[in-house]
C-alpha positions as CSV (number, residue, x, y, z in Angstrom):
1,X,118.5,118.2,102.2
2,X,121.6,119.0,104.4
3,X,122.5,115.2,104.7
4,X,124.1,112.0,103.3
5,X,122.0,109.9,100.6
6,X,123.0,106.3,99.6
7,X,120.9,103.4,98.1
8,X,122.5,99.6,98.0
9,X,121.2,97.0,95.8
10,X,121.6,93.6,96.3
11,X,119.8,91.9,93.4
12,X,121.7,90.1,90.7
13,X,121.0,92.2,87.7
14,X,122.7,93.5,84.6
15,X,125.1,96.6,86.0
16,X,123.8,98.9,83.5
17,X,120.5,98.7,84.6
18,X,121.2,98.9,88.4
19,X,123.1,101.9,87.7
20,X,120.4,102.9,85.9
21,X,117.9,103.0,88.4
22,X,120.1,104.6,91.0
23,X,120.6,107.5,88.7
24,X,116.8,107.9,88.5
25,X,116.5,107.9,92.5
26,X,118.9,110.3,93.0
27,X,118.1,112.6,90.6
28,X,114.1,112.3,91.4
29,X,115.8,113.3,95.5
30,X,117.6,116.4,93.8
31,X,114.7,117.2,91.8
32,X,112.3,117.4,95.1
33,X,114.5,119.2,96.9
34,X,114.8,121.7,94.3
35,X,110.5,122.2,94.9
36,X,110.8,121.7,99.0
37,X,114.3,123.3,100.3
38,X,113.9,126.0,102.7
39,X,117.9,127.0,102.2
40,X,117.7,127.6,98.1
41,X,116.0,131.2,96.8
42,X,114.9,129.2,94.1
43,X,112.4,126.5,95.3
44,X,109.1,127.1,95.3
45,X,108.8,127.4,99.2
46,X,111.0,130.1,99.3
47,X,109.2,131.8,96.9
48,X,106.2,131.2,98.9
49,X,107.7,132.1,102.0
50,X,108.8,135.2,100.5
51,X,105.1,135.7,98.7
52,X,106.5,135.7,95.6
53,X,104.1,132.2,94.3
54,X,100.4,131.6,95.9
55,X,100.5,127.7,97.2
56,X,97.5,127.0,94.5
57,X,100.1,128.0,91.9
58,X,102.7,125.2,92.9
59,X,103.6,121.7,91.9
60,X,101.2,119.3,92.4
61,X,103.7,117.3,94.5
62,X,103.9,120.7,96.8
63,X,100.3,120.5,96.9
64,X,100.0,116.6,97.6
65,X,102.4,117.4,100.5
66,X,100.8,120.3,102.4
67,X,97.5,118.2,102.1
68,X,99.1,115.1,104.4
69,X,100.6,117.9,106.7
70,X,96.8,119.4,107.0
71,X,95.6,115.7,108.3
72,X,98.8,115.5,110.3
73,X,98.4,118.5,112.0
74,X,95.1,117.9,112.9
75,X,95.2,114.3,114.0
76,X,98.4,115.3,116.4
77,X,96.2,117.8,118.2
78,X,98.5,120.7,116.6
79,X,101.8,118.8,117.9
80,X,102.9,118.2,114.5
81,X,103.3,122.1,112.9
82,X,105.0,122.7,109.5
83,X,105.2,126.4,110.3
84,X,108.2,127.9,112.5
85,X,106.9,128.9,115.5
86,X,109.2,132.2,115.6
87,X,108.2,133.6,111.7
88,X,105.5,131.5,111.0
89,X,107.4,130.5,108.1
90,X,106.5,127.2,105.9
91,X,108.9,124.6,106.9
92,X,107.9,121.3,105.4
93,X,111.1,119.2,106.5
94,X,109.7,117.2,109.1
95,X,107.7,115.4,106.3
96,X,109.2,116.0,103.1
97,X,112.5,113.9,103.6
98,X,110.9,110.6,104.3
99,X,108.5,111.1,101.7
100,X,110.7,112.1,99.3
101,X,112.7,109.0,99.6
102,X,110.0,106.6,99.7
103,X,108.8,108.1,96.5
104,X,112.6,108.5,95.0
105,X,112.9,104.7,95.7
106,X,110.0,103.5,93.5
107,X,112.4,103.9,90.7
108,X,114.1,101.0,92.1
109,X,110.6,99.0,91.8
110,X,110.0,100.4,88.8
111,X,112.9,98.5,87.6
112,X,112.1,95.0,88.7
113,X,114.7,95.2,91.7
114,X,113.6,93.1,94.7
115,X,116.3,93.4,97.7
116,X,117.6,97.2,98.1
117,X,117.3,99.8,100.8
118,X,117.5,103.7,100.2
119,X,118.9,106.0,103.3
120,X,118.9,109.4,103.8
121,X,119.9,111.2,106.7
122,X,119.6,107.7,108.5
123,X,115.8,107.2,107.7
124,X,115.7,104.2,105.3
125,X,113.1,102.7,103.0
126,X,114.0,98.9,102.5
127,X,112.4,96.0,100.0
128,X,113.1,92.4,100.1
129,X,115.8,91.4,102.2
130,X,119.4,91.8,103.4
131,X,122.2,89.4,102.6
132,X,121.9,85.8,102.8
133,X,118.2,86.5,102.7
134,X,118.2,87.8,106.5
135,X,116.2,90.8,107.1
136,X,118.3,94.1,106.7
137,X,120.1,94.5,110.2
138,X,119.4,98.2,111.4
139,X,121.2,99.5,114.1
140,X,119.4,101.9,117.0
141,X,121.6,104.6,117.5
142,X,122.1,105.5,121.4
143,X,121.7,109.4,121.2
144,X,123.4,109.3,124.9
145,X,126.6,108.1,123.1
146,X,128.2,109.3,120.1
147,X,128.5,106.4,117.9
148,X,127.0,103.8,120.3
149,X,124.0,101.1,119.3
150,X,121.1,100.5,121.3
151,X,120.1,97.6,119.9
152,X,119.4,96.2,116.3
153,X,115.9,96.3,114.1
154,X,115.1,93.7,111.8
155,X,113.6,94.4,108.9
156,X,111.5,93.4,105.7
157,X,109.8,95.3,103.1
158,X,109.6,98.1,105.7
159,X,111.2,101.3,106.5
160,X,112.8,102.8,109.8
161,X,113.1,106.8,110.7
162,X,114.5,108.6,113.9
163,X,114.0,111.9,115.1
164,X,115.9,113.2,118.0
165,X,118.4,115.9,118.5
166,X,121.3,114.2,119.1
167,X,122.7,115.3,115.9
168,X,121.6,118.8,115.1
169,X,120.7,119.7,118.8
170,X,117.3,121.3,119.3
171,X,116.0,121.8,116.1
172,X,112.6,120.7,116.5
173,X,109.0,122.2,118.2
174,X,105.9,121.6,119.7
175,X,103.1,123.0,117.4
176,X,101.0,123.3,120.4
177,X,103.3,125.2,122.1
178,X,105.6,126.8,119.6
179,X,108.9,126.4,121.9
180,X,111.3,123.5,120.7
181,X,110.7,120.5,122.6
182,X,112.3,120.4,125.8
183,X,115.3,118.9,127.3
184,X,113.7,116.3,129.9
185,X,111.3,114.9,127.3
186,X,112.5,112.4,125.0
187,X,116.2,112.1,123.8
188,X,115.1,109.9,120.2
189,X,112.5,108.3,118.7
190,X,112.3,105.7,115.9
191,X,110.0,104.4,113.9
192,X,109.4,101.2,112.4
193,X,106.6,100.6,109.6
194,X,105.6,100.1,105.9
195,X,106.0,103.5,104.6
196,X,109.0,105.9,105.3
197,X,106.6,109.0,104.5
198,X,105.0,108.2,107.8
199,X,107.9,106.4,109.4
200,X,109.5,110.1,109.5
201,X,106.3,112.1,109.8
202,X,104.9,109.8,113.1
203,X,108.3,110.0,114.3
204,X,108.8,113.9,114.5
205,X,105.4,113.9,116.0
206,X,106.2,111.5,118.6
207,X,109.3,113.5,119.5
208,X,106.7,116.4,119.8
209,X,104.2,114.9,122.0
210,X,106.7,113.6,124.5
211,X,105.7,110.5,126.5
212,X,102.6,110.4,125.3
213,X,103.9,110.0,122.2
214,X,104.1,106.4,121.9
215,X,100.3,105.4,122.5
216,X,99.5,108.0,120.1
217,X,101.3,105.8,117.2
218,X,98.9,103.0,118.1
219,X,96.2,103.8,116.9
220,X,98.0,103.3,112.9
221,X,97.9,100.2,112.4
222,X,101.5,98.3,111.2
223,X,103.4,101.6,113.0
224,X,106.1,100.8,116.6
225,X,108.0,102.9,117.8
226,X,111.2,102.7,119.9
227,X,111.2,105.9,122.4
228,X,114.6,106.5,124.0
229,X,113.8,109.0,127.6
């Protein structure tokens, strides 16, 4: 996916096991991005893309995924757009990585683990709690300030995800629009909920809508969001 994966586990449990399960994350991350990536020939978007495979004739979890972007694109008003504005092109990104890694990490579950967290690219799924039974202690970057903190989230059994373009520059769009979002809207926005699949997804769509943005994430019950202008 272009970025940095890492999953920490806090619980005392045979080694073996632990191991174990991290193995079975990762690979069920490599294995998604082999269906979803946009840069490999091979996965079945490309193919798509290129017309080479009819969307009815992918993987059911390629399937599962265009479905939530459908609803997502319609409940944003067309802000949220999983098609490049330029070539029209099916670009599921914007959704796929939080989901992805909220589904990855049920491996962890799956294997009676109770205090981890799974991050990638900076979006993180977390269960149970941090050390010394705290809530895990994550930090708001400050896109203004390469390396700076904003301020700290605390969480539990939730998940966190920030879109901006402080990073990777202007790399998002308004669906609406089809022009990448512009420079005097908002600088980052993070999310804070239950589930990193809509953790990520709400959060690009924020970042799409602008300042209106924010009340639109109210009406989801269990959703904030941390807009930086």
């Amino acid at each position: 996916m272009g970025t940095v994966a890492s999953v920490h586990v806090l619980d005392e449990a045979p080694t073996a096991g632990v191991h174990h399960a991290i193995d079975a994350v990762l690979a069920e991350l490599a294995r998604l991005e082999g269906l979803f990536s946009t840069f490999r020939p091979t996965s079945q978007i490309s193919q798509v893309n290129r017309g080479e495979r009819h969307l009815l004739d992918c993987a059911p979890e390629v399937v599962d995924v265009l479905d939530a972007i459908t609803w997502l694109e319609s409940v944003s008003g067309g802000a949220f757009r999983a098609r490049c504005p330029d070539t029209d092109r099916l670009d599921p990104a914007g959704f796929v990585k939080g989901w992805a890694t909220e589904r990855a990490s049920r491996h962890l579950d799956e294997a009676g683990l109770e205090h981890w967290y799974v991050s990638v690219g900076g979006d993180i799924q977390t269960r149970g709690s941090g050390p010394d039974g705290e809530p895990w202690r994550v930090a708001l970057a400050d896109p203004a300030t390469p390396g700076g903190i904003l301020g700290v989230l605390h969480v539990v059994d939730g998940a966190v995800a920030t879109s901006g373009t402080a990073e990777r520059g202007r790399h998002l769009w308004d669906g609406r629009t089809g022009v990448d979002t512009p420079a005097d809207g908002l600088r980052a926005v993070t999310v804070v909920g239950p589930h990193l699949t809509w953790c990520d997804a709400f959060a690009t769509t924020v970042f799409a809508l602008g300042t209106d943005g924010p009340d639109w994430v109210r009406r989801f019950a269990g959703y904030e969001v941390v807009a930086v202008a």
